[in-house]
N, C-alpha and C positions, 0 to 999 in steps of 0.2 A: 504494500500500500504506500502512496504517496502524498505525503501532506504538506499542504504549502502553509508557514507557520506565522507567517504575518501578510496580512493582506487588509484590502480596505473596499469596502463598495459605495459606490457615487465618487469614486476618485479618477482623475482624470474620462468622467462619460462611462467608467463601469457601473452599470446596473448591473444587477443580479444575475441578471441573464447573460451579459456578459460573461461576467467573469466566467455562467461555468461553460461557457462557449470557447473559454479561453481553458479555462481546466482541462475540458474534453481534447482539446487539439494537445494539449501537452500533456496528458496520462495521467493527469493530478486529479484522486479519488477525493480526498478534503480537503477546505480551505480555512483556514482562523481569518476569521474575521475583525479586525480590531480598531476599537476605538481610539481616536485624540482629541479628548478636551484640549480645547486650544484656546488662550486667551489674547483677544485681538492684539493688546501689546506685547506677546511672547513670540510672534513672529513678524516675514516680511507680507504688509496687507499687499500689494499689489502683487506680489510673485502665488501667492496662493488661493487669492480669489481667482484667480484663470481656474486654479486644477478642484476647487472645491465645487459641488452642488451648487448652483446659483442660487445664492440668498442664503449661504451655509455656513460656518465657518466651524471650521475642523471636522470630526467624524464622530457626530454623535450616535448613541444608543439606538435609537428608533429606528436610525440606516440599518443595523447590525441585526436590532430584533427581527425587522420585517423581511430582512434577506433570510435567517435561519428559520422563520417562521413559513417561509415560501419552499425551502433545498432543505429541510433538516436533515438529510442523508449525506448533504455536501458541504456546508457548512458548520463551523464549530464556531458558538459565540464569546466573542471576548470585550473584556472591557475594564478600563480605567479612570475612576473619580481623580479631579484634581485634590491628590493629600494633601493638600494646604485648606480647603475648605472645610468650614466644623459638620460638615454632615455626611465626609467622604467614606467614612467605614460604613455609615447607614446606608449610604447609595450602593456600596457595593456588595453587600449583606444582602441587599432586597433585589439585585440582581442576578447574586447567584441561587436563592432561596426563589425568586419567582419568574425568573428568564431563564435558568440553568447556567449560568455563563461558565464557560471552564479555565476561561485561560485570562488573566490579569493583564490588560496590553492595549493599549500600548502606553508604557508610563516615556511619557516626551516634555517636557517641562523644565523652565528656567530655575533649579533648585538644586541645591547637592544634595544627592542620591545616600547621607547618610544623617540627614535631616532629620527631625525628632517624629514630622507627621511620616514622612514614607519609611521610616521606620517600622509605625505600627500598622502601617499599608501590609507591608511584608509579614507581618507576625500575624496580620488576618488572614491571608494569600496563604500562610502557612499553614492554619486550622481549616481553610477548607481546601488544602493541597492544589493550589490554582499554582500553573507557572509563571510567572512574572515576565514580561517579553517589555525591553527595556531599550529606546529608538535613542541614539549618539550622534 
């Protein structure tokens, strides 16, 4: 089996169907789907409103639910709150508890990676054994 371990849907014009049109032609049985909270001042706005969803910014949840909620056979959900927010372990508690989400990802944010909140990102990631997929 073939899993492609970070990927993104409405990125660059991939819909869902896309992508597994692009799966199919390359033998890739699943894809992780993952999320970036993206906060308008953490990156460059003009270079990624071209590549994002019009009227989008970064790759949120709802892209991710409604693609593995269409492919659950080819799709694996993933997802990451921004650790700095007071409610990011709840967001991501009620996603893996009510989305299934399995893979923690994509953590991409202007913060050092051993920071007190993504600290306890990680030690939740750890109780419910999610992989942490970490964008440099």
């Amino acid at each position: 089996m073939i899993i492609d371990a970070h990927n993104h849907v409405d990125w660059f014009g991939y819909t869902p169907e896309k992508l597994i049109e692009n799966m199919n032609q390359h033998h890739i049985d699943m894809t992780w789907l993952l999320t970036w909270e993206a906060s308008i001042d953490e990156f460059d706005k003009d270079e990624y409103l071209k590549i994002f969803k019009p009227g989008q910014i970064g790759m949120p949840f709802t892209s991710v639910a409604d693609a593995v909620s269409k492919y659950p056979d080819r799709f694996i959900s993933g997802y990451c709150p921004d650790p700095r927010k007071p409610d990011a372990l709840d967001r991501l508690r009620a996603a893996v508890d009510y989305y299934g989400v399995k893979v923690c990802g994509e953590l991409k944010f202007r913060m050092m990676y051993d920071n007190i909140d993504v600290l306890r990102l990680y030690q939740l990631c750890g109780q419910y054994k999610l992989p942490v997929v970490v964008h440099l």
